[in-house]
C-alpha positions as CSV (number, residue, x, y, z in Angstrom):
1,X,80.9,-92.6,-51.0
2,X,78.6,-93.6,-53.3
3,X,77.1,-97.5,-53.4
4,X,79.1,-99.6,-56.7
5,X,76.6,-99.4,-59.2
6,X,76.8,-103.2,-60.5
7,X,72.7,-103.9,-61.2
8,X,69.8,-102.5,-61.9
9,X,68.3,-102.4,-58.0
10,X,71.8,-100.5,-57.1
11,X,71.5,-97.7,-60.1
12,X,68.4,-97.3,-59.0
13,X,69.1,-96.6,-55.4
14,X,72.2,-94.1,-57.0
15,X,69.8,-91.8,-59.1
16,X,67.0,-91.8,-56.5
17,X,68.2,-92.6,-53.1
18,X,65.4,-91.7,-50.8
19,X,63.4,-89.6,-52.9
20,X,59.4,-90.4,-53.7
21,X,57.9,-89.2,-57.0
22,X,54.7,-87.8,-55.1
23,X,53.4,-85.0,-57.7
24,X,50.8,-86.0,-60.2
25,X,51.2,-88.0,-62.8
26,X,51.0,-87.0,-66.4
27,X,49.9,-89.6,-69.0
28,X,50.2,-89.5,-72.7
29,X,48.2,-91.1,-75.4
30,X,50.7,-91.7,-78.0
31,X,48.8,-93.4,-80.9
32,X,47.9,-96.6,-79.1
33,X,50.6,-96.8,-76.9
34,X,50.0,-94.8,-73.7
35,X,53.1,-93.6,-71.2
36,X,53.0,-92.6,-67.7
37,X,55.0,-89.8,-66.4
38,X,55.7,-89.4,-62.3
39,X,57.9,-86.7,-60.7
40,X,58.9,-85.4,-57.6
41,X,58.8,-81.7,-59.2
42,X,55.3,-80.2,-60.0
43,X,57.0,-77.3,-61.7
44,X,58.3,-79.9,-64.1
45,X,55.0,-81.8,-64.2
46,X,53.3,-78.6,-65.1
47,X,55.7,-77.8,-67.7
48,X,55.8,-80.8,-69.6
49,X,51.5,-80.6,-69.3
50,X,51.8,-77.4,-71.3
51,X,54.8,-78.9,-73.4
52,X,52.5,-82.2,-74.4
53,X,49.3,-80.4,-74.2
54,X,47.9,-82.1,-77.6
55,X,48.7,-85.6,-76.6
56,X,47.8,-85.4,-72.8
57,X,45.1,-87.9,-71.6
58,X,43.2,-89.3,-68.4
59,X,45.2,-91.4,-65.9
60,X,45.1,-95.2,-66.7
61,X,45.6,-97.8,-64.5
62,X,48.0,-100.0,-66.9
63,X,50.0,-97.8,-69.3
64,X,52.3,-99.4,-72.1
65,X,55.4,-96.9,-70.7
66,X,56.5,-95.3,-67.6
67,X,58.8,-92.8,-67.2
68,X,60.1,-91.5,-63.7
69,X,61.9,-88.2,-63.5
70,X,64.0,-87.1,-60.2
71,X,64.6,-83.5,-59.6
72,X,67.9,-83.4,-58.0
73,X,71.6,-82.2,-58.2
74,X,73.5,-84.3,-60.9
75,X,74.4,-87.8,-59.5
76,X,77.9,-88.4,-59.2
77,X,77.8,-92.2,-59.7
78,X,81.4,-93.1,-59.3
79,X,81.7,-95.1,-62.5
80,X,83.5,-94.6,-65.5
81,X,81.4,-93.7,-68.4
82,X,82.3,-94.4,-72.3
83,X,82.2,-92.0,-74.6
84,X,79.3,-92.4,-77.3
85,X,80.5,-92.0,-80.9
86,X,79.0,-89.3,-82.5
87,X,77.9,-89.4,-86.4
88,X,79.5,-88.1,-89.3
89,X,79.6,-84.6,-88.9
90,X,79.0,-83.7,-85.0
91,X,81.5,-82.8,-83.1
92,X,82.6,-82.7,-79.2
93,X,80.8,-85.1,-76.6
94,X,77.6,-85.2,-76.1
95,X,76.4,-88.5,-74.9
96,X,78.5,-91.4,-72.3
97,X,77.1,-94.7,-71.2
98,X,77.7,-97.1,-69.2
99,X,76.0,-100.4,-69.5
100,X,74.6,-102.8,-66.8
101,X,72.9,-106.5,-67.3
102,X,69.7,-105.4,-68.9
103,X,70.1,-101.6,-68.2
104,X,72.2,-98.9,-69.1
105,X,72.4,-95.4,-68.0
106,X,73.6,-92.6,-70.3
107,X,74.6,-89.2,-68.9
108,X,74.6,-86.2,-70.9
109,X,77.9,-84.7,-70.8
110,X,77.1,-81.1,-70.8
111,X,74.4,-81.0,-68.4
112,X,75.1,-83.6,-65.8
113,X,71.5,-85.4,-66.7
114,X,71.7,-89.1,-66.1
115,X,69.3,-91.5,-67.3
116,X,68.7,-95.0,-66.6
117,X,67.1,-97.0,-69.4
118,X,65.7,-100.9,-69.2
119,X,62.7,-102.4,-69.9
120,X,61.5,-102.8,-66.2
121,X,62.6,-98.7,-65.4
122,X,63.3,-95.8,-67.0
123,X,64.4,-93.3,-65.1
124,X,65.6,-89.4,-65.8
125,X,67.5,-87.9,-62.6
126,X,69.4,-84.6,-62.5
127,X,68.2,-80.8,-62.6
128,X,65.2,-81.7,-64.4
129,X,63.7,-78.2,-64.2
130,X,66.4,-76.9,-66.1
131,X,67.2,-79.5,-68.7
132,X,63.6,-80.2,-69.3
133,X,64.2,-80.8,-73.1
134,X,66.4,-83.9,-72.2
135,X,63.4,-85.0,-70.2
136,X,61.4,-84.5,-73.0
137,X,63.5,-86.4,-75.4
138,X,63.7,-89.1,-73.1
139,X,59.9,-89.3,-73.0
140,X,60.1,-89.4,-76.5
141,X,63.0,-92.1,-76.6
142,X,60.4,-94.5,-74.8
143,X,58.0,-94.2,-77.6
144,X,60.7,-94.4,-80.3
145,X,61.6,-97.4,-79.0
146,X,57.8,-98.8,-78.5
147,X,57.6,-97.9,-82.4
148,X,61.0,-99.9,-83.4
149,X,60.3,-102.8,-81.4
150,X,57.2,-103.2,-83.8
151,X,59.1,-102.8,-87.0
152,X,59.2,-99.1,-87.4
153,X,62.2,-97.1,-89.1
154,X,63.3,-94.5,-87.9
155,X,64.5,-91.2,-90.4
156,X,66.2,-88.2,-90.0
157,X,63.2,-86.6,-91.2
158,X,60.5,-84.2,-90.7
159,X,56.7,-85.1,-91.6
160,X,53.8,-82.9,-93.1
161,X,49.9,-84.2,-94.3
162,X,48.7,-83.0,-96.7
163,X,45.5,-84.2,-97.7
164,X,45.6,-87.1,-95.8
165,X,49.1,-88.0,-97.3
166,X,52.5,-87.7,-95.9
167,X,55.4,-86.0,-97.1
168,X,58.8,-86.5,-95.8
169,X,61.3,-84.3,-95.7
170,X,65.2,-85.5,-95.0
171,X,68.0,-83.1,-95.5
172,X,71.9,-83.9,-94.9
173,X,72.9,-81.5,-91.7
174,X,72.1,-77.9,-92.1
175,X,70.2,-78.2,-95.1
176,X,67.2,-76.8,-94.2
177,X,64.3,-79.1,-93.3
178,X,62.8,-77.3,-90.9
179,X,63.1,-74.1,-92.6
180,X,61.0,-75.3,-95.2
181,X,58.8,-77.7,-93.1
182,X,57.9,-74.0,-91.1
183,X,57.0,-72.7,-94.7
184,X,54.7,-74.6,-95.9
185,X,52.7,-74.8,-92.6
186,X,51.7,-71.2,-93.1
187,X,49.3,-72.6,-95.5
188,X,46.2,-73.9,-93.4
189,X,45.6,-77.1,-95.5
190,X,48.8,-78.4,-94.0
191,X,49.4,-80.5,-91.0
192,X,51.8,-81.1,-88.6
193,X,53.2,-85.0,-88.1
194,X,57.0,-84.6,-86.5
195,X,60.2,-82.3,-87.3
196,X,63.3,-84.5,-86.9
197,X,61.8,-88.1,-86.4
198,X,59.6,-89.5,-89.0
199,X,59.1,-93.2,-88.6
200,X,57.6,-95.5,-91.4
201,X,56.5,-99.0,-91.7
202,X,54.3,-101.3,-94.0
203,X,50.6,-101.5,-92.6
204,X,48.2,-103.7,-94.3
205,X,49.8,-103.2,-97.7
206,X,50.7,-99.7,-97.5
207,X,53.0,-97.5,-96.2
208,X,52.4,-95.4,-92.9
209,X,54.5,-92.5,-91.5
210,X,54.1,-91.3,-87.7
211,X,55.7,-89.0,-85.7
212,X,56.6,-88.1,-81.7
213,X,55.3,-85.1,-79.5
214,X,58.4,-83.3,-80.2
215,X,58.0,-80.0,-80.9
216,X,60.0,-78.2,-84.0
217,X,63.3,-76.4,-82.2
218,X,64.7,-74.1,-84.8
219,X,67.7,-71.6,-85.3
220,X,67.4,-68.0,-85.1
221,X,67.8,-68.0,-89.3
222,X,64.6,-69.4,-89.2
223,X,63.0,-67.1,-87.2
224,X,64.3,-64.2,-88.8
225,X,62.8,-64.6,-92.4
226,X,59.3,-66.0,-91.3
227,X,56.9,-63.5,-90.5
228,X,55.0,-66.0,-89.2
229,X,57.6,-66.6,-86.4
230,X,58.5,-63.4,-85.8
231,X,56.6,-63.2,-82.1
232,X,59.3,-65.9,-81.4
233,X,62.1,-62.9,-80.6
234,X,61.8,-59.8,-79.8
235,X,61.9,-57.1,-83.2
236,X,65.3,-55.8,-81.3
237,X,66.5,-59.2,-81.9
238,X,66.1,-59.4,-85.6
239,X,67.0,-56.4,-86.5
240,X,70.4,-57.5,-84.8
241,X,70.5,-60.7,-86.2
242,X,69.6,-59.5,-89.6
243,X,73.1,-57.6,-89.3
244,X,75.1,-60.7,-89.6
245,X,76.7,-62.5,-92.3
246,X,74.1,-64.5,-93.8
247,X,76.9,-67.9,-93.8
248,X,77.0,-66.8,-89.5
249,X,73.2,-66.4,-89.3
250,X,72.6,-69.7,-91.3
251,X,74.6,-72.1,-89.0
252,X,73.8,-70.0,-85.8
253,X,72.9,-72.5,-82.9
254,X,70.2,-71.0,-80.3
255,X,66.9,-73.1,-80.3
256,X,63.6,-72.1,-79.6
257,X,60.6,-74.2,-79.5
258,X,57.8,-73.6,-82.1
259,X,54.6,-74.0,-80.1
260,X,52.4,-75.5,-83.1
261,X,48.5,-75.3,-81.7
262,X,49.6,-71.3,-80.8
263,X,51.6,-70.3,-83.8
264,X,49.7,-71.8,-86.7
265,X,46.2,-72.8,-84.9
266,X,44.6,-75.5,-82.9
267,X,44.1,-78.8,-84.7
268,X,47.4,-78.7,-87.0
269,X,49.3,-81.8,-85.5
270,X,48.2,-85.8,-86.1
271,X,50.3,-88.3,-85.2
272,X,50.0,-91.0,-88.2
273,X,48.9,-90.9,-91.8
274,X,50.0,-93.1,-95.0
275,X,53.1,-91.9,-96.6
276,X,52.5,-90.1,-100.3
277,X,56.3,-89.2,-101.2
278,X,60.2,-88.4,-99.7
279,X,61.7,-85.2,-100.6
280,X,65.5,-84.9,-99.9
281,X,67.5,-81.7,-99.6
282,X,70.3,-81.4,-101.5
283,X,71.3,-78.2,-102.2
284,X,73.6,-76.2,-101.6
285,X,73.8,-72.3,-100.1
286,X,76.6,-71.8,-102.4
287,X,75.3,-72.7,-105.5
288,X,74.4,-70.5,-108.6
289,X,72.8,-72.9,-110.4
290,X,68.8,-72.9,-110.3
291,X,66.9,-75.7,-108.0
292,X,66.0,-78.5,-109.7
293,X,63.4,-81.0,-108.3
294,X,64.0,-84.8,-109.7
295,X,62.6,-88.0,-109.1
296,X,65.5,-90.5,-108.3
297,X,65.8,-94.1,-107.4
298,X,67.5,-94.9,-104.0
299,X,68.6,-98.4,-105.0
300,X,70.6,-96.1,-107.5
301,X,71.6,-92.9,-105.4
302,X,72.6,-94.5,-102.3
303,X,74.4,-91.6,-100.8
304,X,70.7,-89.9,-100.2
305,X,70.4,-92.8,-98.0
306,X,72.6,-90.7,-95.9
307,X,70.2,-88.3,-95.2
308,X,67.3,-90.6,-94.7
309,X,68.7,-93.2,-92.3
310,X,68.9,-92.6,-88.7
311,X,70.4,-93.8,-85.8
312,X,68.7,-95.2,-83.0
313,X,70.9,-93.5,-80.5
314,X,72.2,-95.0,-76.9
315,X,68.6,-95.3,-75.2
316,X,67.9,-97.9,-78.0
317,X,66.8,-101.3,-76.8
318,X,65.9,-104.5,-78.7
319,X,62.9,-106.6,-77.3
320,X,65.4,-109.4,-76.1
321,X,66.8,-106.6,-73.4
322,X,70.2,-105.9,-75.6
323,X,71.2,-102.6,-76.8
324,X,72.2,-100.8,-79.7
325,X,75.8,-100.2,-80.0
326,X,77.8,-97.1,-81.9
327,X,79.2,-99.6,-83.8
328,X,76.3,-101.0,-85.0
329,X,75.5,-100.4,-88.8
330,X,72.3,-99.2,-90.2
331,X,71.1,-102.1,-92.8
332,X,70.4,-99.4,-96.1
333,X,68.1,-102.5,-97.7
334,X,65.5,-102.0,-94.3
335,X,64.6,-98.6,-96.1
336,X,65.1,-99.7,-99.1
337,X,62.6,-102.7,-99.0
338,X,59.8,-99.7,-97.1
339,X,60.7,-96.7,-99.5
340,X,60.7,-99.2,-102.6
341,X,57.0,-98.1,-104.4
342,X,57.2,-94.3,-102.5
343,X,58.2,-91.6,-105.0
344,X,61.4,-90.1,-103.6
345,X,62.7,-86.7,-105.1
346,X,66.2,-84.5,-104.4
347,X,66.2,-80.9,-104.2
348,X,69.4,-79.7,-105.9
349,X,70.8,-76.7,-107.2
350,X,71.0,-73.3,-105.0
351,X,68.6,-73.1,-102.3
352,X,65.2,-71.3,-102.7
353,X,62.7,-71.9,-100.1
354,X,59.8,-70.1,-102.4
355,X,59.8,-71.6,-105.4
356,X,60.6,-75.5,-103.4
357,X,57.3,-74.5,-101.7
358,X,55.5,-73.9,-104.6
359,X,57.0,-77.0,-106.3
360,X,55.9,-79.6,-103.2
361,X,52.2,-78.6,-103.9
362,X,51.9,-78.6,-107.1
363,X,54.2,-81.5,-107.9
364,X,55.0,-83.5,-104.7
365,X,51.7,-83.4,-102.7
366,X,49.3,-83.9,-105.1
């Protein structure tokens, strides 16, 4: 029988029991916040080497974040966990918590991961090997929450710099961000700053974007109309996914990672830069009208807000030790008050990833 789990010392205890994280550390320079990674798995430490290869940096004695990860079966806790509210639009469970004084842990439903967040420890336990993209996001949670607790929003949003500016790119689910995002990196001008996380702030009178090591993970609709990212499956593959519907193949779930330094070249991410513009998808697949590009005003056209705004998600914690709750509302005047003197556009019309790459650099970019 498993020890209650009533405090932080005894969740510990539940997610590690007697085991050591003895392999190697990996450490990450993220912008100027560093995080330290310890396992009990070298497999997994060599994995998420090759994973966070362009952010990887020398062992320091004092980083900002640590993040301990136990290979293991799943941990069968013996406490009830809640349910986390999904947004608008998901469906089925995904996420449950259970919160301690100070802590909470969060186990991912499908999988059987369990995580235990607080400001003291952070600690990922479960198959690790196999779920190493939970892991990975929960590295990445660490930093999103180092970013927030200095005043960063975050957006449901990828990032591209274009001479030396930022454009975002938000999209309402399934419209394409990515897609597009994976387009216009085929031109070599264009760099890489994040794929589903963009966070912004004011800096010194201006407004910065950055992003988190997270790789692009795309659908095989992506894949399939990219020569580009072709090498991604096998030309078997396509041709049978070319076969399908186009609605099936557009909403088909089955994610692959888009190495960036290998597919498009060393060099192509950064990790900061001021932003220039927002773009926001709004199209439709459906649509037989023509795409029309517009600048709007968000104080006007709230409901693009939608697409822009983000939820922290259940590993969010506040400086004061409290977390954020799925009942918690996003404040809409936060990125109103930061997006106030950026030029925001919406895409409308049918969708056409061509002739809305075309548009971004002659029009959006510039």
């Amino acid at each position: 029988m498993t020890e209650a789990i009533h405090d932080l010392q005894s969740a510990v205890s539940g997610l590690t029991g007697t085991i050591e994280p003895g392999a190697e550390p990996l450490t990450l320079g993220l912008g100027e916040c560093t995080l330290r990674l310890r396992s009990n798995s070298k497999e997994l430490i060599d994995t998420l080497r090759q994973y966070f290869s362009h952010v990887v940096v020398q062992t320091v004695a004092s980083p900002n974040l640590e993040v301990i990860a136990i290979e293991r079966d799943s941990p069968e806790l013996g406490i009830k966990f809640i349910d986390w509210k999904r947004e608008p639009g998901k469906v089925g469970r995904k996420d449950a918590y259970y919160d301690l004084p100070q802590a909470r842990l969060v186990k991912k439903v499908r999988t059987g991961m369990v995580f235990l967040q607080s400001d003291s420890l952070c600690i990922a336990a479960g198959p690790c090997v196999n779920c190493d993209n939970q892991v990975i996001n929960f590295i990445n949670a660490q930093y999103m929450n180092w970013l927030q607790q200095r005043d960063w929003l975050i957006c449901h949003a990828s990032g591209l710099v274009f001479n030396g500016r930022t454009l975002g790119i938000a999209g309402f689910s399934g419209g394409g961000k990515s897609t597009l995002m994976l387009h216009m990196l085929d031109d070599k001008r264009v760099s890489y700053l994040t794929n589903d996380r963009l966070f912004i702030s004011r800096q010194n009178g201006r407004i910065d974007a950055a992003g988190i090591p997270k790789l692009p993970r795309i659908n095989p609709g992506t894949i399939v109309h990219n020569p580009t990212l072709h090498p991604l499956i096998s030309q078997l593959e396509r041709e049978q996914l070319l076969k399908l519907p186009a609605e099936e193949l557009w909403y088909l779930e089955d994610k692959y990672d888009v190495h960036i330094d290998q597919i498009y070249g060393v060099g192509r991410i950064v990790p900061e830069a001021p932003l220039n513009a927002f773009l926001v998808l709004n199209w439709k697949r459906d649509s037989d009208a023509a795409l029309a590009v517009e600048r709007v005003d968000l104080a006007v056209r709230r409901d693009l807000l939608g697409a822009i705004m983000k939820s922290p998600g259940p590993f969010y914690q506040y400086s004061d030790g409290n977390f954020f709750q799925d009942t918690t509302e996003l404040e809409p005047l936060s990125y109103l008050d930061v997006l106030k003197d950026i030029p925001v556009y919406e895409a409308s019309g049918g969708v056409d990833f061509a002739a809305l790459t075309q548009i971004c650099f002659q029009e959006l970019m510039n």
